[in-house]
C-alpha positions as a LaTeX table, in Angstrom:
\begin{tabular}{lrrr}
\hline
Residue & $x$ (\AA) & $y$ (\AA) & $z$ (\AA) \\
\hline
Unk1 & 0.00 & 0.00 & 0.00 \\
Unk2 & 2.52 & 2.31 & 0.55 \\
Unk3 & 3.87 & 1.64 & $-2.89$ \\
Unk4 & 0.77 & 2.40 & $-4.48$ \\
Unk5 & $-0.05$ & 5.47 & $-2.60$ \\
Unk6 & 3.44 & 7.05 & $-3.31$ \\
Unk7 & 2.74 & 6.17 & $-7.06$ \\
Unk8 & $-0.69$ & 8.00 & $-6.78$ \\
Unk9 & 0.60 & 10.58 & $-5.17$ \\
Unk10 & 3.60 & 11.24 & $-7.84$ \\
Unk11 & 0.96 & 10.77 & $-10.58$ \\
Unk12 & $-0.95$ & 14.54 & $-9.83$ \\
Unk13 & 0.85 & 17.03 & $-12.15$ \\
Unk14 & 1.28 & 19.14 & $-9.43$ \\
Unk15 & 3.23 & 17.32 & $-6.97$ \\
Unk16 & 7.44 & 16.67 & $-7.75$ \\
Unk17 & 9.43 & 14.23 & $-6.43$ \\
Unk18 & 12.18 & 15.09 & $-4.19$ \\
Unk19 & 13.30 & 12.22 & $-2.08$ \\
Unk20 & 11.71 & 8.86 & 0.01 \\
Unk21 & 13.16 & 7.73 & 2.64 \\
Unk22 & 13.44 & 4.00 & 3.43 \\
Unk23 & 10.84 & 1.38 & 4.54 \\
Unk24 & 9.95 & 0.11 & 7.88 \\
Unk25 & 8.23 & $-1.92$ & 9.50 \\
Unk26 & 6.83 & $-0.07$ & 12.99 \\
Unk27 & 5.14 & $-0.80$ & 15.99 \\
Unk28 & 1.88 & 0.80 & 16.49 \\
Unk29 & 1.93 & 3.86 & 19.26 \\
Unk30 & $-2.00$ & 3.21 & 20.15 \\
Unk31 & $-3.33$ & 1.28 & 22.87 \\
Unk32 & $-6.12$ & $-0.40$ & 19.77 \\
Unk33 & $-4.69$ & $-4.11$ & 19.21 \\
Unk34 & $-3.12$ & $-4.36$ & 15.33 \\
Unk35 & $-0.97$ & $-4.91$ & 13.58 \\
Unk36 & 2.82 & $-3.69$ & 13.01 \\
Unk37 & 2.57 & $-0.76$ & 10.02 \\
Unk38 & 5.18 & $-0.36$ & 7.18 \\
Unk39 & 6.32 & 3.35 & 7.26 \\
Unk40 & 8.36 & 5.70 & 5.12 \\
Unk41 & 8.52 & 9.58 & 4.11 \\
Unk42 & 8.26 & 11.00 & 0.68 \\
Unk43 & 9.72 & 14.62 & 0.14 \\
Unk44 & 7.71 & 16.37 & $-2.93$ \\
Unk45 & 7.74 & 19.69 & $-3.88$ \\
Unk46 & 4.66 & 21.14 & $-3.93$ \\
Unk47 & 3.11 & 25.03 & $-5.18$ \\
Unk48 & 0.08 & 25.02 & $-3.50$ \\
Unk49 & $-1.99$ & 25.28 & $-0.25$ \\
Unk50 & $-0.96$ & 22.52 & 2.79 \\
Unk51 & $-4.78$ & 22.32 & 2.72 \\
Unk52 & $-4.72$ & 21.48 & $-0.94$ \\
Unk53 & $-2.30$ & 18.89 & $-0.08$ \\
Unk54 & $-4.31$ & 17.52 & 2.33 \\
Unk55 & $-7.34$ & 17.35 & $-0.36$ \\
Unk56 & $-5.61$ & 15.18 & $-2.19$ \\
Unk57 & $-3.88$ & 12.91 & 0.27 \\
Unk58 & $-7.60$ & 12.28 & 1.73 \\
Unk59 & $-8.82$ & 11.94 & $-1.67$ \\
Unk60 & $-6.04$ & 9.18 & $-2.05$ \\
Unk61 & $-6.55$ & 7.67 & 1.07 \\
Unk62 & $-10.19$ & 7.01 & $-0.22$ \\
Unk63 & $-9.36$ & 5.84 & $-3.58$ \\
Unk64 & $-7.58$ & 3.00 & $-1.35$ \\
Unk65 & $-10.30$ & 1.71 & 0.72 \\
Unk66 & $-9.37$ & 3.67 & 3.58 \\
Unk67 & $-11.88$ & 3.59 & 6.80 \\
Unk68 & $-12.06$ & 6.43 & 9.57 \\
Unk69 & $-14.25$ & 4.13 & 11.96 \\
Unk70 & $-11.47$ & 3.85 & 15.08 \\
Unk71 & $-9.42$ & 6.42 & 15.76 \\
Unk72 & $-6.19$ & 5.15 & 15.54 \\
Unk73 & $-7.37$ & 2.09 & 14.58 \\
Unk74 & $-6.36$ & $-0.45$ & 12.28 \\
Unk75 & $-6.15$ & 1.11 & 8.56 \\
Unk76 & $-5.23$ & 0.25 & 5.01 \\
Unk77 & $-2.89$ & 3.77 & 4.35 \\
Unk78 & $-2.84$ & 6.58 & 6.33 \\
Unk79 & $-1.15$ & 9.66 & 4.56 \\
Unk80 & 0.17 & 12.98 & 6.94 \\
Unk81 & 1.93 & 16.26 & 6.18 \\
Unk82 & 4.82 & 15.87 & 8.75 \\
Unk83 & 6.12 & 18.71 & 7.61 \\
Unk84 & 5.57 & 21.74 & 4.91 \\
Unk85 & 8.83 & 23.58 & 4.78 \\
Unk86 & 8.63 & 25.55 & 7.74 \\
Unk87 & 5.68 & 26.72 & 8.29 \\
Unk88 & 3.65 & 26.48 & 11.48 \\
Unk89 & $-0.27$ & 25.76 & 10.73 \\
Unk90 & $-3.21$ & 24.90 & 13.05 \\
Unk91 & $-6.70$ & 25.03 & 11.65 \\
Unk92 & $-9.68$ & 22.62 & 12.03 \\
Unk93 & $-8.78$ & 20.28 & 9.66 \\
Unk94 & $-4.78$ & 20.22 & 9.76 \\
Unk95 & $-1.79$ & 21.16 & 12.03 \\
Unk96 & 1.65 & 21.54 & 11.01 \\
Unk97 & 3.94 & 20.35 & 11.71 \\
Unk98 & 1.96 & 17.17 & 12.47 \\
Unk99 & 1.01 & 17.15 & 16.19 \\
Unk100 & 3.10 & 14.05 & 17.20 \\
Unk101 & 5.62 & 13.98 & 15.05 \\
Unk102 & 8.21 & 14.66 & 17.67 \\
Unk103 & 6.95 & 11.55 & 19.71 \\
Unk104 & 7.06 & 9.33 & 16.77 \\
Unk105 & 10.44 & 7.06 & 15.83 \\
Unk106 & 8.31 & 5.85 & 12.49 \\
Unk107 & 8.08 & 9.11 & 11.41 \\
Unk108 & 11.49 & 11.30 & 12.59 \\
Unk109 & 13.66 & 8.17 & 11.15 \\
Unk110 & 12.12 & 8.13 & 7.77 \\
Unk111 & 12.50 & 12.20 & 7.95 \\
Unk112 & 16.23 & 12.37 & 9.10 \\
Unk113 & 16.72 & 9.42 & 6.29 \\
Unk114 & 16.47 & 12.36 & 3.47 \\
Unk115 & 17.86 & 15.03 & 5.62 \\
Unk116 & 19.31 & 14.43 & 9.37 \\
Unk117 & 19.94 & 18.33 & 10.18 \\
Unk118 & 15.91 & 19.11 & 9.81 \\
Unk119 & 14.87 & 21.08 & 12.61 \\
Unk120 & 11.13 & 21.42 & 14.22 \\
Unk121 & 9.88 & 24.42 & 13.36 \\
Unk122 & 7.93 & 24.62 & 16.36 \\
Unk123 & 10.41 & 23.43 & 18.84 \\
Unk124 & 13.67 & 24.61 & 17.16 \\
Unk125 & 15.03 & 21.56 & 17.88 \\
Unk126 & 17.23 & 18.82 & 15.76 \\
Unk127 & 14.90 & 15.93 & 14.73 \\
Unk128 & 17.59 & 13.70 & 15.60 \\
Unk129 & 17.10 & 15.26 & 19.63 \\
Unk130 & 14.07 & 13.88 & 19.82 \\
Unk131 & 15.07 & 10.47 & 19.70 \\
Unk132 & 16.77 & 10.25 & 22.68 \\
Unk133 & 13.83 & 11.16 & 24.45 \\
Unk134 & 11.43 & 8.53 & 22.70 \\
Unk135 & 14.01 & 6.33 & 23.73 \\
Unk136 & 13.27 & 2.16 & 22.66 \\
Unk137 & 9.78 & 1.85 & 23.26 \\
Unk138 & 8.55 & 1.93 & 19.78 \\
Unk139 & 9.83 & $-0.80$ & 17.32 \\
Unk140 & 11.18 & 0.41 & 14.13 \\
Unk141 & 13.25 & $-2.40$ & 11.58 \\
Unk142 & 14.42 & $-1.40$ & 8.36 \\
Unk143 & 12.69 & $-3.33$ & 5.45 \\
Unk144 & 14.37 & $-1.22$ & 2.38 \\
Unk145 & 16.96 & 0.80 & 1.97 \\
Unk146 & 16.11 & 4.18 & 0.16 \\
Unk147 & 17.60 & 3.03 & $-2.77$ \\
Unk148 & 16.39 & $-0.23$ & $-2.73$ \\
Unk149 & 12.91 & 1.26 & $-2.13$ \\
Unk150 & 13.40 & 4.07 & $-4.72$ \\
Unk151 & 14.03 & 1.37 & $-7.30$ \\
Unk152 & 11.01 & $-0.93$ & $-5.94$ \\
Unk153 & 8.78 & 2.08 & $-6.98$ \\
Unk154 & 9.46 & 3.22 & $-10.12$ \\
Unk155 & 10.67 & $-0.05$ & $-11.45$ \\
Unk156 & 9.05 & 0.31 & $-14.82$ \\
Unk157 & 7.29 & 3.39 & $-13.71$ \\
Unk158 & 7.08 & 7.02 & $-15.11$ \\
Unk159 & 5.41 & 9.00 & $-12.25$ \\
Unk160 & 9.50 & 10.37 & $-11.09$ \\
Unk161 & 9.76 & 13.87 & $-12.13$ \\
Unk162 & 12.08 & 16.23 & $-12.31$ \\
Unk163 & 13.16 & 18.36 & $-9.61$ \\
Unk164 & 12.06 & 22.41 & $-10.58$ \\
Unk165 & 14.07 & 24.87 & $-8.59$ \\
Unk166 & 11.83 & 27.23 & $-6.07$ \\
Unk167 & 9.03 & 24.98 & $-5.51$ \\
Unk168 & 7.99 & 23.92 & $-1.76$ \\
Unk169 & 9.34 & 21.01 & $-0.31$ \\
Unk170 & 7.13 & 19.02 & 2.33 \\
\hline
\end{tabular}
């Protein structure tokens, strides 16, 4: 699933891909029994509204079969904005950077995969600082390498763009 979702993702004219990070296999952080998740971080540039992005991760997430019945339940995908360059957002409908990102090994070692020297814009803190506090209690194993995993998804595939200079990065 995350396969697929990347390639949907890639596939809207205006997203650009920028980088993924490997794939993992992770522990789930919520007291609902299920099973372990496969994680991983895609970088894309992006010119429009976080909200807009949003639209069309949720829009994705759909497509896929995805159910919002248990909150933090057991799901098929579930896309987030971790971060959208560094810009602080809370509205209704979305907060960046995402609310628990700093609590989450699944989703600070996928982001320090494609760049270890991001900082939270909130905190100003080192991504990499927050690990020592999360400590061992959430199981992370690699599955893929990022290039292994790069070359897993676009095997035969044309959705990779080009980078263009000056567009956001989330």
């Amino acid at each position: 699933n995350c396969r697929t979702s990347i390639i949907k993702i890639l596939q809207d004219k205006r997203v650009n891909f920028k980088a993924v990070s490997s794939l993992y296999l992770t522990s789930p952080v919520s007291d609902v029994a299920q099973d372990d998740f496969m994680n991983c971080v895609l970088s894309i540039s992006w010119d429009e509204s976080p909200e807009e992005l949003l639209a069309l991760l949720k829009s994705i997430e759909d497509s896929m079969g995805r159910k919002r019945s248990i909150i933090k339940g057991p799901r098929i995908i579930d896309l987030d904005i971790l971060l959208f360059e560094d810009i602080i957002l809370k509205t209704e409908a979305l907060t960046i950077p995402h609310p628990e990102l700093h609590k989450r090994k699944f989703a600070i070692i996928p982001c320090l995969d494609i760049d270890n020297s991001i900082v939270h814009p909130f905190y100003k803190i080192p991504l990499k600082e927050f690990l020592l506090r999360i400590g061992d209690r959430q199981k992370i194993l690699l599955i893929k390498n990022r290039k292994e995993w790069e070359y897993f998804i676009f095997e035969n595939k044309k959705e990779r763009g080009n980078n263009h200079a000056g567009r956001r990065q989330t």
